[in-house]
Residue, then its C-alpha position, 0 to 999 in steps of 0.5 A: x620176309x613179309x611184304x617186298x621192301x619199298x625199294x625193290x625197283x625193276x625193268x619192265x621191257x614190252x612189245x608194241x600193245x597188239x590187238x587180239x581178235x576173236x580166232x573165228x568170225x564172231x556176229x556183228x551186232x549189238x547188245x545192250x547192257x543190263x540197268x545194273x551194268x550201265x549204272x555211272x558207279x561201274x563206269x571205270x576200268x577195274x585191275x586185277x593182277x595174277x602172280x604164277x610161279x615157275x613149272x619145270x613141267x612147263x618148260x619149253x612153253x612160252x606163257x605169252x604165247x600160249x595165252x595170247x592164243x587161249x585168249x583169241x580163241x576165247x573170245x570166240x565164245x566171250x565175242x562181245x568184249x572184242x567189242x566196243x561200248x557205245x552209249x545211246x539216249x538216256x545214257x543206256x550202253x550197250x556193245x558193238x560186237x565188231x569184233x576188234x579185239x582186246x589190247x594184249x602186251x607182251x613183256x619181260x621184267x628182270x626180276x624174280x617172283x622170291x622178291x616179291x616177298x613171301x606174302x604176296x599182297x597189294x600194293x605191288x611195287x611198279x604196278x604201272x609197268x606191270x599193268x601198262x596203261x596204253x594211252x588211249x584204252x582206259x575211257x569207258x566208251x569207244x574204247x578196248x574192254x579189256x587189256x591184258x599184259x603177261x609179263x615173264x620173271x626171270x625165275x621161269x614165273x610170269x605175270x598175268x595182268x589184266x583191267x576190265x570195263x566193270x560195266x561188262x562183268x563183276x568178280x563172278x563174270x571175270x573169274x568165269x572168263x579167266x577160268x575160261x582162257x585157262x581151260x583153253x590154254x590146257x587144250x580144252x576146246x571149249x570152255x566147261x561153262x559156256x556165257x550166256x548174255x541174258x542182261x534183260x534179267x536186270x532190265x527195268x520193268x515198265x513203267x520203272x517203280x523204286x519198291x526199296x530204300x536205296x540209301x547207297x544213291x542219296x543225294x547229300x548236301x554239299x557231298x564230294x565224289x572225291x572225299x579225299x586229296x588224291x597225292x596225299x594218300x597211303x597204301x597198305x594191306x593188312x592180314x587177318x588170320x582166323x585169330x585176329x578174328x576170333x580176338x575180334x569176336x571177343x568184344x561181341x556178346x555171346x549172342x553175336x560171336x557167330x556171325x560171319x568173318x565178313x560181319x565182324x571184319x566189316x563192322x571192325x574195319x568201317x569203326x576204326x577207319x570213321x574213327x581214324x578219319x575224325x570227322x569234323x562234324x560228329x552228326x555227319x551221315x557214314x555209311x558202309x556199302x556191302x558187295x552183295x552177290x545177288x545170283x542166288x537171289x534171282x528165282x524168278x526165274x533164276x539167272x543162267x548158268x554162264x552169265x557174267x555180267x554184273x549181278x550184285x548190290x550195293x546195301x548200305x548201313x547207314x549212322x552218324x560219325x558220333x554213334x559209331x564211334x562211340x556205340x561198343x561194335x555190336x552196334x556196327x554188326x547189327x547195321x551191317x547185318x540188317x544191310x545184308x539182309x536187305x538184298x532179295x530180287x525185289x531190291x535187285x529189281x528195284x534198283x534197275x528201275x532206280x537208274x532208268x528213273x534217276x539217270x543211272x546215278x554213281x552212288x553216294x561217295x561222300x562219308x563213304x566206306x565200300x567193301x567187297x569180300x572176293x575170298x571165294x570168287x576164285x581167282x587164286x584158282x585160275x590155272x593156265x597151265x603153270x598151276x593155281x597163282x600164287x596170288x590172285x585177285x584185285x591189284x590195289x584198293x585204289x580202284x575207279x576214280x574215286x581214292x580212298x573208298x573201296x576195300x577187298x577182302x582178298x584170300x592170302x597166306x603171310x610168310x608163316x605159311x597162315x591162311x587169311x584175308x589180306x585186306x587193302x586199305x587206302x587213307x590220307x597219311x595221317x588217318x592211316x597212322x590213326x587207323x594202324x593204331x586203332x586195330x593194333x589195339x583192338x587186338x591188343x586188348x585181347x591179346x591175353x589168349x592169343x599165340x604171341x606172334x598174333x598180338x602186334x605183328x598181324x599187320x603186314x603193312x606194304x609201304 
């Protein structure tokens, strides 16, 4: 069994959403976000879903009590999400630390975790009774920072699912607090790695100065935040194993079949969903923005260990529709190399001294494809006491208020028990038969070397 069957229907029952607070007195104040956090493309609630299998070890403990009470107790050490967002002159954020807490749902779904599926991949089947969202917590000021909902199977397995103001963290910072709450929940009385705020690393300088070509925030004549129609969209995920992959690498010369799996993926997936879409105007500008993990960039001096806020960028490689759909694909590896390499500290600082300059603009949407590779963020590896999840990562790719734009590269296994990257993509219906259609070939094409249950059956597609 692949992935679980359009029709698996369930009952969700919840509890009144409660608000948890930190376990002790935290410090009332306030702490402004950095000019990466406030920036307007990070301005939206993001979710993320964990799928934990039953533990006969764990029998007698109640997963919503135990973590319901890591939680409280984390957030004594993480105070300001308990806080709210408040937005001051020149739209600069900043949380007041009051302590309130965090929305937390308790839950119980008639359903097991087998039926699910074997490869556990997004899109999940009633995923808004899985991650409720509370009328009232999803704005981006005044708001709660994060909701949480732990949801019991029927099988002994549970449900972890949470959605967070993006302003406050990335994946690193997420993972940092998750991991965090899990320690917790299995005695710890502190976490291993305590936060650090120190979002001042990425404050603009004075006076602001952009030193770097930032092609991710043009402004383009006539573009829309919303490239596509919102109710006609189709959902899928697709798997790739390292020999998808190496049949990938076939279309390379020699001198690029090294690359990284996140190039060549990237270069695959921005070619064949440009030529799916069929752009009207083949001199149209299309780009891909490539989620840099900065950390490792900043030296001078380097971010603390502990920090969680957001600390990455958005490179982009930039072409027309007719040039990358009828160059050969090195020609998409060669921009989206060139794109990584763009990112240094004096990018990262430059790009906080672009917001302050333009208002912290959202980035170009229009022609638009974003990818984010979480493979080694770790959130498989969030352990509350149940073991590591059988799934963990990003919900859906249907993230922000913007359809249609973003793919994750989530770790994942198919029910082969084959590791790989599971890879959400959301299009316009017909695009997404196009786009099917497109890698399948590519695949095809060098099927010759590939075992036989690699050459049509990789897709894993979840209706």
């Amino acid at each position: 069994m692949a992935s679980p069957p359009p029709s698996l229907v369930f009952r969700v029952q919840r509890q009144q959403p409660e608000l948890v607070s930190p376990a002790k007195p935290t410090p009332r104040e306030l702490k402004h976000l950095s000019d990466i956090d406030d920036q307007e493309s990070l301005r939206f609630q993001i979710p993320v879903i964990q799928f934990y299998r039953y533990d006969p070890s764990m029998k007698g403990r109640d997963c919503v009590k135990v973590i319901r009470e890591a939680i409280s107790q984390t957030l004594v050490f993480y105070y300001p999400f308990a806080g709210r967002l408040r937005e001051g002159p020149n739209r600069k954020l900043m949380v007041d630390c009051t302590g309130e807490g965090i929305v937390f749902i308790e839950a119980d779904a008639d359903v097991t975790l087998r039926q699910f599926g074997d490869a556990l991949q997004p899109p999940f089947p009633c995923l808004e009774e899985l991650l409720y969202n509370v009328p009232g917590s999803d704005g981006v000021l005044n708001s709660p920072l994060l909701l949480i909902q732990v949801t019991r199977l029927k099988c002994g397995g549970f449900i972890f699912g949470l959605r967070v103001n993006h302003t406050m963290s990335d994946a690193a910072g997420l993972v940092q607090f998750m991991t965090a709450v899990g320690e917790v929940a299995r005695g710890m009385r502190a976490p291993s790695i305590l936060p650090v705020w120190a979002r001042e690393a990425f404050k603009a300088r004075n006076p602001p100065r952009v030193t770097c070509t930032h092609h991710e925030y043009d402004d383009v004549p006539h573009g829309s935040l919303i490239p596509f129609p919102p109710d006609d969209m189709a959902h899928r995920s697709f798997f790739f194993r390292p020999t998808e992959i190496s049949a990938i690498r076939r279309f390379l010369p020699a001198h690029l079949r090294k690359c990284s799996t996140f190039e060549i993926l990237t270069a695959t997936l921005w070619r064949c969903r440009t030529i799916a879409l069929q752009p009207k105007d083949p001199e149209q500008e299309v780009r891909v923005l490539c989620i840099v993990n900065a950390r490792s960039k900043i030296v001078n001096p380097p971010l603390p260990t502990g920090f969680y806020g957001n600390a990455f960028a958005f490179p982009v490689a930039l072409t027309t529709a007719a040039k990358l759909c009828q160059n050969p694909l090195e020609y998409a590896l060669d921009l989206v190399k060139s794109a990584k390499a763009d990112v240094t500290e004096e990018y990262m600082r430059s790009m906080a001294d672009l917001m302050v300059i333009r208002g912290r603009p959202h980035f170009t949407a229009f022609g638009t494809y974003l990818v984010s590779d979480v493979t080694r963020a770790g959130f498989g590896d969030v352990d509350f006491g149940w073991g590591k999840a059988a799934y963990g990562g990003p919900a859906n790719a249907a993230v922000g208020p913007i359809p249609g734009v973003a793919s994750f590269y989530i770790p994942g296994r198919d029910c082969n028990g084959d590791d790989g990257i599971v890879v959400p993509v959301s299009l316009p219906a017909p695009a997404m038969e196009r786009f099917v259609k497109e890698i399948d070939g590519m695949l095809k094409a060098n099927a010759i070397d590939l075992p036989a249950k690699t050459s049509t059956t990789f897709i894993k597609c979840a209706l």
